[in-house]
N, C-alpha and C positions, 0 to 999 in steps of 0.2 A: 429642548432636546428630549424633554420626557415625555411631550405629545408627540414626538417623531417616532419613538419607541413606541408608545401605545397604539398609536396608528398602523405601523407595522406588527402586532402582536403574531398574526400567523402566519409571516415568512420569519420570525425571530422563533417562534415555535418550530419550525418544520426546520429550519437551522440546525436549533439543538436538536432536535430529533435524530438529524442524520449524524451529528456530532454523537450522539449516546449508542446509535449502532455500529457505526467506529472504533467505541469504547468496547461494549459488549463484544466484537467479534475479536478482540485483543484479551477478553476476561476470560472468555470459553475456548481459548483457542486449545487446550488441552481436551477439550472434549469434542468439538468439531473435526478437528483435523489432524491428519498423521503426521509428526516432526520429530523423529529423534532427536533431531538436534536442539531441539528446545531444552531438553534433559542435560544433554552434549556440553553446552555453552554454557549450564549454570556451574557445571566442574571444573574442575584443573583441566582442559579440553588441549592446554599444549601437551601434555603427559600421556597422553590417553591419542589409543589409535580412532580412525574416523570409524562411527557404529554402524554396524549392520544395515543395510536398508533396502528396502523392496520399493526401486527406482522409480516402477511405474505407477504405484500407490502413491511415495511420495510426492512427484513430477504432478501428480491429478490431483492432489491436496493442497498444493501452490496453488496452480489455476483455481482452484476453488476459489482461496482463498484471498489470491490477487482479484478475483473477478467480483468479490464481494465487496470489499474494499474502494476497488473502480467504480464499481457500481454509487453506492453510498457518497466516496466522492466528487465522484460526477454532478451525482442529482444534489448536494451541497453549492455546487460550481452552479448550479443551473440554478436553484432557487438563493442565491447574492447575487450573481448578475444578470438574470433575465434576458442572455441573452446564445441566441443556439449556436452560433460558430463557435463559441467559448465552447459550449461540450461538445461541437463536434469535433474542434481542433485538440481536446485533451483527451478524445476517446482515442484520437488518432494517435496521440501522443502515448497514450496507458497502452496501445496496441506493439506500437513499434518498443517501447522499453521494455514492454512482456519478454517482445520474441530475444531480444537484444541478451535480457541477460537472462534467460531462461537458460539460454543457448550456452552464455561462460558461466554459468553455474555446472549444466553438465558435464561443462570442457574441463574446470575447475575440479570438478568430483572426482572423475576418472584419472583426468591424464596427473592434477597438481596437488590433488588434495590434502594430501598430508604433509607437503610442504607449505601451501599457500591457505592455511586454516583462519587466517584474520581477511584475507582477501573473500574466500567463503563465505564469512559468518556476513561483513557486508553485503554481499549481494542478495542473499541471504535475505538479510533485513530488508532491505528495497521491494526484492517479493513479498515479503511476507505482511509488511507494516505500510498504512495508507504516507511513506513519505511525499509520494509526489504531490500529493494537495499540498504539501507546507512547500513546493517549488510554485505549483501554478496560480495559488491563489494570490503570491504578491504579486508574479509574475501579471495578472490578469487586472487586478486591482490597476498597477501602474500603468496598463495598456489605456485602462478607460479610464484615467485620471488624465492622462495624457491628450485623448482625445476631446475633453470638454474643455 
């Protein structure tokens, strides 16, 4: 097993690599990008009304931020599997979940927000944090365990 690892030393490198830019864009994310709500959620956030926000700063700091993430991992997905439908079916996939809840996030802001503030902060999350690699990589893993 230890010659299998050393054998593979730089896809295990390039691995973590993309796993540390993951980390880092979650470290700095006070300095990258506009989120009040980052400040929001660390307070008593049911007490408190939703803060101030300049929609279209924040709406283009998600995309940033989601596209960053996507990015990172994508090319994760692409150096474990070696194989290109994998990223093309998860860009497609990081594509359509963008629009998805981009979409009830603004529905959410406007029309429910300060009723539906846990339903927020989730979707929220989804934008803002790489969860889908923790859906598609078992998701992927078991596709091609399957097929061997």
């Amino acid at each position: 097993m230890l010659n299998k690892i050393l054998k593979n030393k730089a896809k295990l490198f390039l691995v973590l690599f993309f796993i540390a830019h993951l980390a880092m864009v979650r470290f700095f994310e006070d300095y990258l990008f506009y989120d009040p709500f980052i400040v929001y959620y660390k307070k008593n956030f049911n007490l408190l009304p939703i803060p101030n926000l300049n929609l279209l700063h924040l709406f283009a700091s998600y995309l940033f931020r989601y596209v960053l993430n996507m990015i990172f991992s994508l090319l994760l997905l692409y150096f474990v599997f070696k194989d290109l439908t994998v990223l093309k079916f998860a860009a497609f996939l990081y594509g359509i979940f963008f629009c998805i809840l981009i979409f009830l996030f603004y529905l959410l802001l406007l029309k429910w927000g300060e009723t539906n503030k846990m339903t927020l902060f989730y979707i929220r999350r989804f934008l803002i944090q790489p969860l889908f690699l923790g859906l598609f990589f078992p998701a992927f893993y078991l596709q091609k365990k399957s097929k061997q």
